[in-house]
N, C-alpha and C positions, 0 to 999 in steps of 0.2 A: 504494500500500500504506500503512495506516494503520501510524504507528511512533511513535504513544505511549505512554507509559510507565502500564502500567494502576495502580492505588489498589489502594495494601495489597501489592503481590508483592514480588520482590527487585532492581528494578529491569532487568528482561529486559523488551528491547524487545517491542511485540504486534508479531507478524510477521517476527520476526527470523528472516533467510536461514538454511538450515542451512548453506552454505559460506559464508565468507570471499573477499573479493577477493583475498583473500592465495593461499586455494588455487588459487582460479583461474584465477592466476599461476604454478601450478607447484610453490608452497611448500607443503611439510609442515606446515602450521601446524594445529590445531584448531579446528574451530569451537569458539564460546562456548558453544554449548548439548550438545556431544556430550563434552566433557571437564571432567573434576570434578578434575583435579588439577595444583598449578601444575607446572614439570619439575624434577626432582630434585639440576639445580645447585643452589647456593648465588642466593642474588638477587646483581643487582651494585648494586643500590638498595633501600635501605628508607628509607621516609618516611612520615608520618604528612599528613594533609589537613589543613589550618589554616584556621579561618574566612576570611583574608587572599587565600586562594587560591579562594574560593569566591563564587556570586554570592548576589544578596539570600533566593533560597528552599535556600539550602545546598548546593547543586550546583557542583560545581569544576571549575574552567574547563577548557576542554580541554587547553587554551594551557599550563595547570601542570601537566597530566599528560604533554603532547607535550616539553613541558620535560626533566621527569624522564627519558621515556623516553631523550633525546639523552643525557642527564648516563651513564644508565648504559650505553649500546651503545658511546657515546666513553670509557668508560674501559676496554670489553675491547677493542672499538680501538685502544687504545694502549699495551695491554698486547702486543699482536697486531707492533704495527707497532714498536716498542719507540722510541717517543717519541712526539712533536706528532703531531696528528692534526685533521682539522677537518672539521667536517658537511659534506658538499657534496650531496644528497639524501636526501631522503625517496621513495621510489619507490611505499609502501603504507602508509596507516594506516585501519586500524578502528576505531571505537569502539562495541563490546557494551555495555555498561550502565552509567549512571552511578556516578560516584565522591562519594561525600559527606564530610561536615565529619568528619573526626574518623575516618576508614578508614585503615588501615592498608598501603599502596601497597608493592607488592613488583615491581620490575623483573626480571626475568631477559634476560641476553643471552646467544645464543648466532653466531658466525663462522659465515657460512654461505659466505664465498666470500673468496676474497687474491687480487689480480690485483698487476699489477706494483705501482705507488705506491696501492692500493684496498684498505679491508677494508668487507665489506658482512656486515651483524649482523643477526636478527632480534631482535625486542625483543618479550618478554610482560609485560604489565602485568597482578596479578592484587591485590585485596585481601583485609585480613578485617576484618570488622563488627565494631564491641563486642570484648565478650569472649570472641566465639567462635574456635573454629577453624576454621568454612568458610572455604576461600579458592574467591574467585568471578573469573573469568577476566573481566579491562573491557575491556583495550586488546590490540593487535598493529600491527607493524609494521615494516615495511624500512628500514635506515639506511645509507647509504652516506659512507663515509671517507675522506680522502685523507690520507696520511704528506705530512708536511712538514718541511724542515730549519729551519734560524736563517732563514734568508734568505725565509721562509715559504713557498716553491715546493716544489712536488710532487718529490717524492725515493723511491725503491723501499723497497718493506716486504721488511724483510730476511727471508732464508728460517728455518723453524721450528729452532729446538736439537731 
């Protein structure tokens, strides 16, 4: 399947799947092309694209955007687990459309599962262009957590208040 990026669109793959590996794992997640809107929490990240984080034709590494997504699913992670927390998997990521210099990156996470010492997050990366208001859905993905005490070992996520 041809999956370049055609001249002049909004950076939507040619060919891009209508599901996600993510649904096809199970998850509720949207595809990119069937949802116009980001979800209605607050983000747990906002960040702007910086030339630094971009290669020579403006395109931003994946690597800064897989970044962010961690920064933000590790902080309701740890909000979740009520202290340290530390990546231990990635189990799914997509990437629908490129991000460029100067976009406006909005992470959303949401808890999708608390196991004993575990919190596993889904994470939507969505931007906006310029000055506009469209936000256009780039990124998804699975993160997985482990609670940790001082001693850095896996220790139980305490049950919810």
């Amino acid at each position: 399947m041809d999956r370049r990026v055609k001249p002049g669109d909004d950076g939507s793959l040619e060919g891009e799947p209508r599901s996600s590996p993510l649904q096809k794992m199970g998850f509720s997640m949207p595809a990119s092309d069937t949802s116009d809107k980001p979800p209605q929490a607050e983000p747990a990240l906002r960040a702007i694209a910086m030339p630094a984080d971009a290669n020579p034709h403006g395109d931003i590494f994946g690597g800064w955007l897989l970044s962010q997504m961690d920064l933000a699913g590790g902080a309701a992670a740890r909000r979740r687990a009520k202290g340290r927390t530390v990546t231990v998997a990635i189990t799914a990521m997509t990437f629908h459309r490129p991000v460029f210099v100067g976009d406006e990156v909005s992470c959303y996470a949401e808890i999708i599962k608390v196991g004993k010492t575990s919190v596993t997050v889904k994470v939507e990366s969505w931007v906006r262009r310029g000055i506009g208001d469209e936000h256009i859905p780039v990124t998804e993905g699975i993160f997985t957590y482990v609670a940790v005490g001082e001693d850095r070992r896996p220790r139980p996520v305490p049950p919810e208040d």
